[in-house]
C-alpha positions as CSV (number, residue, x, y, z in Angstrom):
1,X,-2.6,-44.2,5.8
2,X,-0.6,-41.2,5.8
3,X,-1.7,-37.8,3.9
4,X,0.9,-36.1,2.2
5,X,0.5,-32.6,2.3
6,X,0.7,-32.4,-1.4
7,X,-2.7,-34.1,-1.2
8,X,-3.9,-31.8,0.8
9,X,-2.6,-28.9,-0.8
10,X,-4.3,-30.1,-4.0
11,X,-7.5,-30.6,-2.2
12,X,-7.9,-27.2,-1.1
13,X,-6.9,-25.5,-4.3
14,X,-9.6,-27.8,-6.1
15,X,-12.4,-26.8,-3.1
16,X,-11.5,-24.0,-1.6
17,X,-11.7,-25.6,1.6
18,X,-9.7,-24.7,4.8
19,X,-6.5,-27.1,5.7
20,X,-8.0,-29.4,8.6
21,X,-11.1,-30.2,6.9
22,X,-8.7,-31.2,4.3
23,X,-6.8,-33.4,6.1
24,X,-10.0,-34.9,7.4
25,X,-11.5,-35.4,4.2
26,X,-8.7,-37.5,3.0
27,X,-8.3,-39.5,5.9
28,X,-11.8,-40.8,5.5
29,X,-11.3,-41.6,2.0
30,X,-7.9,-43.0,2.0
31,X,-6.2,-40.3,0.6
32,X,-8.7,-40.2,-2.5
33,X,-9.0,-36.7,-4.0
34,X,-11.6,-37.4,-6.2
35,X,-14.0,-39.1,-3.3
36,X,-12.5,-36.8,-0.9
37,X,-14.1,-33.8,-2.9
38,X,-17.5,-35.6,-2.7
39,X,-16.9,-36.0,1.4
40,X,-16.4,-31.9,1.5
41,X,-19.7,-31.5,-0.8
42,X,-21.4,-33.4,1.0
43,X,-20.7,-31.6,4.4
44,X,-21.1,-28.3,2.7
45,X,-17.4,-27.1,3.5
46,X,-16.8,-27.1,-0.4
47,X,-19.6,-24.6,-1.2
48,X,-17.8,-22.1,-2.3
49,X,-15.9,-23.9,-5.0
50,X,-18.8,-23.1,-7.6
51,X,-18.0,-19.5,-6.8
52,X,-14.4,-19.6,-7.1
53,X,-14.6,-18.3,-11.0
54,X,-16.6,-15.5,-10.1
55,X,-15.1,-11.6,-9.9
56,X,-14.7,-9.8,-6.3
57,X,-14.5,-6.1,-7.8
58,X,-16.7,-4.7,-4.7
59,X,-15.7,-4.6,-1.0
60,X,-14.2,-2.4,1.1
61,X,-10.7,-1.0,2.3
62,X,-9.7,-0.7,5.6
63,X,-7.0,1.5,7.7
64,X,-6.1,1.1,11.1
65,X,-3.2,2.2,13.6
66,X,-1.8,1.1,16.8
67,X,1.2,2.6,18.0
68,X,4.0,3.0,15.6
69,X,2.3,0.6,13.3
70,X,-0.1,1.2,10.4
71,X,-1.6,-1.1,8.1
72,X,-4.1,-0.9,5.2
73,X,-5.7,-3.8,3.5
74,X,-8.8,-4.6,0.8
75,X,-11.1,-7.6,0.9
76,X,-13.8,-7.8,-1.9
77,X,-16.8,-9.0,-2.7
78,X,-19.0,-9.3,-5.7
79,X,-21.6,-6.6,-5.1
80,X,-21.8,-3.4,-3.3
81,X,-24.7,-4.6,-1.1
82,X,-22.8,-7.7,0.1
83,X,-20.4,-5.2,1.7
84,X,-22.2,-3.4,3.9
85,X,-23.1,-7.2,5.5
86,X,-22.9,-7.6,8.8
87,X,-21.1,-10.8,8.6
88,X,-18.8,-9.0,5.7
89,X,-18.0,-6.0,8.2
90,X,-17.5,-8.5,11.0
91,X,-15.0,-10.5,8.7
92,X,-13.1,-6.5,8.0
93,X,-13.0,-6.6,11.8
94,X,-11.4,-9.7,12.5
95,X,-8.8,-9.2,10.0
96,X,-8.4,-5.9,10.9
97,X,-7.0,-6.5,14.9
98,X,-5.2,-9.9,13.8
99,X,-2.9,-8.0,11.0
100,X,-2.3,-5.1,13.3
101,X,-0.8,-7.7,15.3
102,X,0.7,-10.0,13.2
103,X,2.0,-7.5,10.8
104,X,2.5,-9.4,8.0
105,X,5.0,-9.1,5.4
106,X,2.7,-9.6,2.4
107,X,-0.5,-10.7,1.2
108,X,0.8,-14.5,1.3
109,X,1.6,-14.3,5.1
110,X,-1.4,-12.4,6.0
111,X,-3.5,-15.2,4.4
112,X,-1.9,-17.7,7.0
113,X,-2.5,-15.0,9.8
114,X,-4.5,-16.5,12.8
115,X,-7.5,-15.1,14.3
116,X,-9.6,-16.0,17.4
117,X,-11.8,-17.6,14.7
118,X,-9.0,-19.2,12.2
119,X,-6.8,-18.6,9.9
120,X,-7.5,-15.5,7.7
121,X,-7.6,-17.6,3.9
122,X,-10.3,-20.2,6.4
123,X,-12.2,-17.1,7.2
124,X,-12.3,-15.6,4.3
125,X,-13.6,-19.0,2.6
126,X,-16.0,-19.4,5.0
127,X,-17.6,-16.2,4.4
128,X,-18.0,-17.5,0.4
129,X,-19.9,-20.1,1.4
130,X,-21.9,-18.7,3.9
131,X,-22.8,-15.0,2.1
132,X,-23.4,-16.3,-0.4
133,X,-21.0,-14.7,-2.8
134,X,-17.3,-15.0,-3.8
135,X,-15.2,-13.3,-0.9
136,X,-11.6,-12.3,-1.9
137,X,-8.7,-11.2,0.4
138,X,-6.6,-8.9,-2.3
139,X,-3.7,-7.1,-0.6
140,X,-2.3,-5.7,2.3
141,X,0.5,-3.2,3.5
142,X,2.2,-2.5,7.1
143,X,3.9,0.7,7.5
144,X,5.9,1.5,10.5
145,X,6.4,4.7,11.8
146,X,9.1,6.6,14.1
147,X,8.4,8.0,17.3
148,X,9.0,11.0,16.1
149,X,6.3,10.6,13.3
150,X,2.5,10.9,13.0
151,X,0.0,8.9,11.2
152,X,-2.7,10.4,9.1
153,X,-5.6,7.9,8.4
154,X,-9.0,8.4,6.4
155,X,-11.8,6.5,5.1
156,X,-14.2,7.5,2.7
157,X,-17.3,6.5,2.7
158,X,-17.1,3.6,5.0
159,X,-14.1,2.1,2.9
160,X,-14.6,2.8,-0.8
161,X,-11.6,4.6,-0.5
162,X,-8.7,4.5,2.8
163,X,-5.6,6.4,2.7
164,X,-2.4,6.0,5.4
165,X,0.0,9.2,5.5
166,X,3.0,9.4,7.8
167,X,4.2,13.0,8.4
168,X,7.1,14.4,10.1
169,X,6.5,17.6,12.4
170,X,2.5,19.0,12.4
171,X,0.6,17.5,13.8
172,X,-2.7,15.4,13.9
173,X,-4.5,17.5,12.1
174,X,-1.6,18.2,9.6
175,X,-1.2,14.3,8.7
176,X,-5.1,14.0,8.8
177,X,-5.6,16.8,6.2
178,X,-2.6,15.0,4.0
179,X,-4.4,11.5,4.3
180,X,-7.7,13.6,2.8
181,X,-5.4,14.9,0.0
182,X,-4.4,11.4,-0.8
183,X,-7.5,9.6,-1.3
184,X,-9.3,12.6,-2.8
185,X,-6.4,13.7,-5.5
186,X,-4.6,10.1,-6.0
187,X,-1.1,11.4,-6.6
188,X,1.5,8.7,-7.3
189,X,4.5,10.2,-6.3
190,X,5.3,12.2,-2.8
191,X,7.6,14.5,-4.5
192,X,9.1,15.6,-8.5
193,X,12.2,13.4,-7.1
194,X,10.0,10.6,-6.7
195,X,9.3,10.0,-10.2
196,X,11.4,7.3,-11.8
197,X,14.0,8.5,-14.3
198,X,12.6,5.9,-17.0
199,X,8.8,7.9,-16.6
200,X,11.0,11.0,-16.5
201,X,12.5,10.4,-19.6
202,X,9.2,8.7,-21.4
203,X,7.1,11.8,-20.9
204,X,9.8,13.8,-22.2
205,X,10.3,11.8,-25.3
206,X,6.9,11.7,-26.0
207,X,6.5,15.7,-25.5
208,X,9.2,16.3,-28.4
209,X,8.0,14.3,-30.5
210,X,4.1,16.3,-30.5
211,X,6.5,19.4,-30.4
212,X,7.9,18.5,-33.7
213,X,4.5,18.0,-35.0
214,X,3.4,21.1,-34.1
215,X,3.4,24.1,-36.6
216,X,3.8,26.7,-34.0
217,X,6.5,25.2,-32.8
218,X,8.5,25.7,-35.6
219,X,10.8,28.4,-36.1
220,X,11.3,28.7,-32.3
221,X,14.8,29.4,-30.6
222,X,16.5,25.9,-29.0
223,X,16.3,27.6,-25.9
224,X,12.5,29.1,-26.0
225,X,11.7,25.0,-27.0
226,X,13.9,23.7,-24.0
227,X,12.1,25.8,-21.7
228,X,8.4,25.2,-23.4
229,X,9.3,21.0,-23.1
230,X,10.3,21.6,-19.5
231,X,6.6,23.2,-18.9
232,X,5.3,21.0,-20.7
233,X,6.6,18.1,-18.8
234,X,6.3,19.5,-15.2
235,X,2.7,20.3,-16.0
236,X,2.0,16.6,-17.1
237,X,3.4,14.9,-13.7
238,X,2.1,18.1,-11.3
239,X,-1.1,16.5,-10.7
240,X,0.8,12.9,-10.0
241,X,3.1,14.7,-7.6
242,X,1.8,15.2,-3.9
243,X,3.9,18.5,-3.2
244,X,2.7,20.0,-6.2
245,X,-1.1,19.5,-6.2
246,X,-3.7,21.7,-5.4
247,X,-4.2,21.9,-1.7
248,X,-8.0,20.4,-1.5
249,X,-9.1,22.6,1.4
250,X,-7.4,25.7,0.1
251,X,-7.3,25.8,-3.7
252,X,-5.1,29.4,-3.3
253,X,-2.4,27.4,-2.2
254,X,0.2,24.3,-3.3
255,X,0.7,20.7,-1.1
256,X,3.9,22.1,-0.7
257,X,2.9,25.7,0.7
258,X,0.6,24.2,3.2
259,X,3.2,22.3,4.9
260,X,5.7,24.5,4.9
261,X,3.4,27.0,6.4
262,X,2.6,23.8,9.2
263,X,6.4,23.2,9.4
264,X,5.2,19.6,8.0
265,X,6.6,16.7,5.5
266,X,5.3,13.4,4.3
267,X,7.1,10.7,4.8
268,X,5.6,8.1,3.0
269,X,1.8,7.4,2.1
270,X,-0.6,4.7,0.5
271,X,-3.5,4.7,-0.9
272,X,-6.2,1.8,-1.7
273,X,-9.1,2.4,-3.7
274,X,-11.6,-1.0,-3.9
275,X,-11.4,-2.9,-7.3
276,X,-9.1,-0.7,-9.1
277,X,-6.5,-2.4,-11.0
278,X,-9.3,-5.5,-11.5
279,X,-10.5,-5.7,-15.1
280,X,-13.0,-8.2,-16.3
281,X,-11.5,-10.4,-19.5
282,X,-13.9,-12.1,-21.5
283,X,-13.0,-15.7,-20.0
284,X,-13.9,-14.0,-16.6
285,X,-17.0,-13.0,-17.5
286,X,-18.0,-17.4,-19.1
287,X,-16.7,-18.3,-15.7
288,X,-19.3,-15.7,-13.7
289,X,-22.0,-17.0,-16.0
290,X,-21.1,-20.7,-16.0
291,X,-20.9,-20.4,-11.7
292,X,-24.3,-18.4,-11.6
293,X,-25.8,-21.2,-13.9
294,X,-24.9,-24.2,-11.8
C-alpha cells in the first residue's frame, strides 16, 4: 500500500526516528502507526523516544568561518560530561563543515541539512539513542561578510561560550579582541543607536517615576532633573552598549576609544552562550523524572 507522508510525519514525531526508517516501518506494517511504533522499538531506532521529555540545558556552542561566511550554532545535551564525548564532539564536527556549506537560513533548514553521515535532525537523533542522553539541535545563525570585512571568532572554554564579530578596517587582531569583548561583557546592542526606541522610552519612564519618589529630587530645577534622567538613563544601557563598555584588556579606556585608536568598527556581532534562555517549568521537570523512571 502506499504511505502517505502524513503517516510518516506522524511516526517520527511520536519516535523520534529518522524519515526512511519511517517509511520502512510503515511499509512492513501496512501503514499501521501503532504496530509500526512497535517495528521501530523493536529494532532499537526508537530509543530515544523515552528521552524525548527530558531537558538539553548542557552542550556546547560552536563558531566557524570560511571565506566570507560565518556561522555559529548550539547543540545540547543533558549533562556537562556528555559534552566533552567523543561521539558528541564528532557530532559538533559534522554539523559544523555541513552548515558552513549549506548555509542555512534557519534552524528548520539546518535540521534538513545533509551530511556525509545523514541528515542533521537523523544525526542528531541518533546520537540520543546511542549516548545515551537526550541530544538537542537548538539554533543556528550565518553571517556573511564583505570582502572588505574581517571576522573575529572566539571560544571559551571549548564552547561554553562562542562569539562571531565582523569588523570594518583593523585588522585580525582588532576583530579577535572585539569577539573577546563580546562573549566576556554580553552587550546587546553594537551602539546607543541600536537600542529600540520602545526600550529607550521604557527605561526612561521607569527612571521618572523613581525620580518622583525620591526626596532629593525634589525641589530641583526642570533643567538640573532633565540632565540627571539623561544620566541616569545612559548609565543603565552603557553596559548593554558595545561602544560604550569597558575595554576588557584595557579598563583606562572605552569600546569606542579602542577602535578609533585601531581605525576599527563593528559591523555586526552574535553571541551564543549554552542553555541560556532554557528554564526548567515544573511539567519539565515530571517529564525528566517520568523518562529516567522508565
Amino acid at each position: 500500500m502506499a504511505i502517505k507522508a502524513s503517516q510518516v510525519k506522524e511516526l517520527r514525531e511520536k519516535t523520534g526516528a529518522g524519515m526512511m526508517d519511517c517509511k520502512k516501518a510503515l511499509t512492513e506494517t501496512n501503514g499501521d502507526v501503532a504496530a509500526a511504533i512497535d517495528w521501530l522499538r523493536e529494532k532499537g531506532i526508537a530509543k530515544s523516544q523515552k528521552k524525548a521529555g527530558r531537558i538539553a540545558a548542557e552542550g556546547l556552542t560552536r563558531v566557524a568561518t570560511e571565506g566570507n561566511t560565518g556561522i555559529i550554532f548550539e547543540v545540547n545535551s543533558e549533562t556537562d560530561f556528555v559534552a566533552k564525548n567523543e561521539q558528541f564532539l564528532h557530532l559538533l564536527d559534522v554539523i559544523e563543515k555541513a552548515l558552513l556549506a549549506a548555509k542555512p537560513a534557519n534552524t528548520e533548514a539546518a535540521l534538513e541539512v545533509e551530511t556525509p553521515e545523514g541528515k542533521v535532525n537523523d544525526l542528531v537523533i541518533n546520537a540520543t539513542a546511542t549516548i545515551g542522553e537526550k541530544i538537542s539541535f537548538r539554533r543556528v545563525a550565518v553571517v556573511e561578510k564583505a570582502d572588505d570585512e574581517t571576522f573575529g571568532k572566539y571560544m571559551h572554554m571549548g564552547g561554553t561560550i562562542s562569539s562571531l564579530v565582523v569588523t570594518k578596517g583593523g585588522d585580525e587582531t582588532v576583530a579577535k579582541n572585539l569577539a573577546m569583548q563580546v562573549a566576556s561583557m554580553n552587550p546587546i546592542y553594537a551602539t546607543e543607536a541600536d537600542i529600540p526606541e520602545t526600550a529607550f522610552n521604557h527605561e526612561k519612564e521607569l527612571q521618572m517615576q523613581m525620580m518622583k519618589e525620591d526626596p532629593k529630587m525634589a525641589n530641583k530645577p526642570e533643567k538640573v532633573l532633565e540632565n540627571i534622567l539623561k544620566g541616569k538613563v545612559k548609565k543603565h544601557f552603557k553596559d548593554q552598549c558595545l561602544a560604550d563598555q569597558e575595554f576588557f584588556l584595557d579598563s583606562k579606556k572605552s569600546v569606542s576609544q579602542y577602535l578609533k585608536e585601531e581605525k576599527a568598527e563593528v559591523v555586526s556581532f552574535v553571541r551564543y552562550q549554552v542553555g541560556e534562555g532554557i528554564e526548567k517549568k515544573e511539567e519539565d521537570f515530571a517529564a525528566e523524572v517520568a523518562a529516567q523512571m522508565k
